[in-house]
C-alpha positions as CSV (number, residue, x, y, z in Angstrom):
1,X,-16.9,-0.2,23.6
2,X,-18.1,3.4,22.9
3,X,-21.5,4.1,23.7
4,X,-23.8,6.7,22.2
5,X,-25.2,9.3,24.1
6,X,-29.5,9.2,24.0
7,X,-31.2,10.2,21.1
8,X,-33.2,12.7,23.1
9,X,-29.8,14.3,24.3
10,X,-28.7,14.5,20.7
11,X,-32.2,16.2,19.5
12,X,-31.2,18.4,22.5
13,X,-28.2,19.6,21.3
14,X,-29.3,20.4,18.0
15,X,-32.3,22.2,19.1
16,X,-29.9,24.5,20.8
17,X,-27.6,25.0,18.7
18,X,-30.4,26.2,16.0
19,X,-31.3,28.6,19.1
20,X,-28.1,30.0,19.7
21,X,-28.0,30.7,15.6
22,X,-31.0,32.6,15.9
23,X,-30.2,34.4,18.8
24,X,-27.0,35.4,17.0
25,X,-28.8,36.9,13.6
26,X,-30.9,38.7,15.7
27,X,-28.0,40.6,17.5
28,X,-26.8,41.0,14.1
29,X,-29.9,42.8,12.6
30,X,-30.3,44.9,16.2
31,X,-26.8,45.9,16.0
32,X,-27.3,46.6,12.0
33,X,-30.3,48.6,12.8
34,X,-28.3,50.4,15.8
35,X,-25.9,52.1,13.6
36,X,-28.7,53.0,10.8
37,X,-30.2,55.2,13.1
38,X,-27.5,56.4,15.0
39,X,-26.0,57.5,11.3
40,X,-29.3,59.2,10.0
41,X,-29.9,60.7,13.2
42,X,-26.6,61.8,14.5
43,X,-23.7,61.3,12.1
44,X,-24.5,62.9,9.2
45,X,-23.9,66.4,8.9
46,X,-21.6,66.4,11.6
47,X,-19.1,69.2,10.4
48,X,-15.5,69.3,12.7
49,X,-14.8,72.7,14.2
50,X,-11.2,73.1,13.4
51,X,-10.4,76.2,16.1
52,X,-12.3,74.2,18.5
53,X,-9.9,71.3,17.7
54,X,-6.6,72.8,17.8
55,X,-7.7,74.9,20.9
56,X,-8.6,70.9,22.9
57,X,-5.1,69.6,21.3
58,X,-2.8,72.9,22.4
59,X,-4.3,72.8,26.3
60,X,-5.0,68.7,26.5
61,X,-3.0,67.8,29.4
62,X,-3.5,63.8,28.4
63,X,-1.3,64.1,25.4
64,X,1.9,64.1,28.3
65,X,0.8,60.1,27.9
66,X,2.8,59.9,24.6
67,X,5.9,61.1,26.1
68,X,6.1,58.0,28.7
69,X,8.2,56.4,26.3
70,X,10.0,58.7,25.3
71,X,11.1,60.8,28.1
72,X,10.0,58.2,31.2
73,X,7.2,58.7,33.5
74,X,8.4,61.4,36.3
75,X,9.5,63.3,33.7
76,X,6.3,63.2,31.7
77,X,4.2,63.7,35.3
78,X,6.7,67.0,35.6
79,X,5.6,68.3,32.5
80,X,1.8,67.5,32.8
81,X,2.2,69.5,36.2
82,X,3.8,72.4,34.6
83,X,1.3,72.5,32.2
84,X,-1.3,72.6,35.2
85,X,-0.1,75.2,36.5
C-alpha cells in the first residue's frame, strides 16, 4: 500500500516552489537591469584603439599558450623566455 505524504507537507512544497519561482524572476530583472546600466554607462561609445591593440598583441607573452599544441610545452616555455628577455 502506498501512502500519501500530509497535506500540510504537500502545501509545503508548493509554497516553495512558488518561492523559488519568484526568487528566480527577480535574479532575472536584477541581472536585466545589470547590463542596462553597465551599457549606457560604460559600453557605449567605447571606440578600440587599434595601435594600442597591435602594440598588446606584438609584446603579449601569453599568446606562447597557443603554441602548446603545436610545438609542445618546453618548447613553447623556451620561446616565452626569449621573448622575456
Amino acid at each position: 500500500m502506498i501512502r500519501r505524504p500530509p497535506r500540510s507537507t504537500q502545501l509545503l512544497r508548493s509554497r516553495l516552489r512558488q518561492l523559488c519561482i519568484i526568487e528566480i524572476l527577480q535574479c532575472i530583472l536584477l541581472l536585466g537591469d545589470a547590463y542596462n546600466t553597465f551599457n549606457d554607462t560604460c559600453a557605449v561609445g567605447i571606440e578600440p584603439v587599434k595601435e594600442k591593440m597591435d602594440d598588446l598583441l606584438d609584446n603579449s607573452l601569453m599568446l606562447v599558450t597557443a603554441l602548446n599544441r603545436h610545438v609542445g610545452y618546453e618548447n613553447a616555455s623556451k620561446i616565452a623566455k626569449t621573448g622575456y628577455k
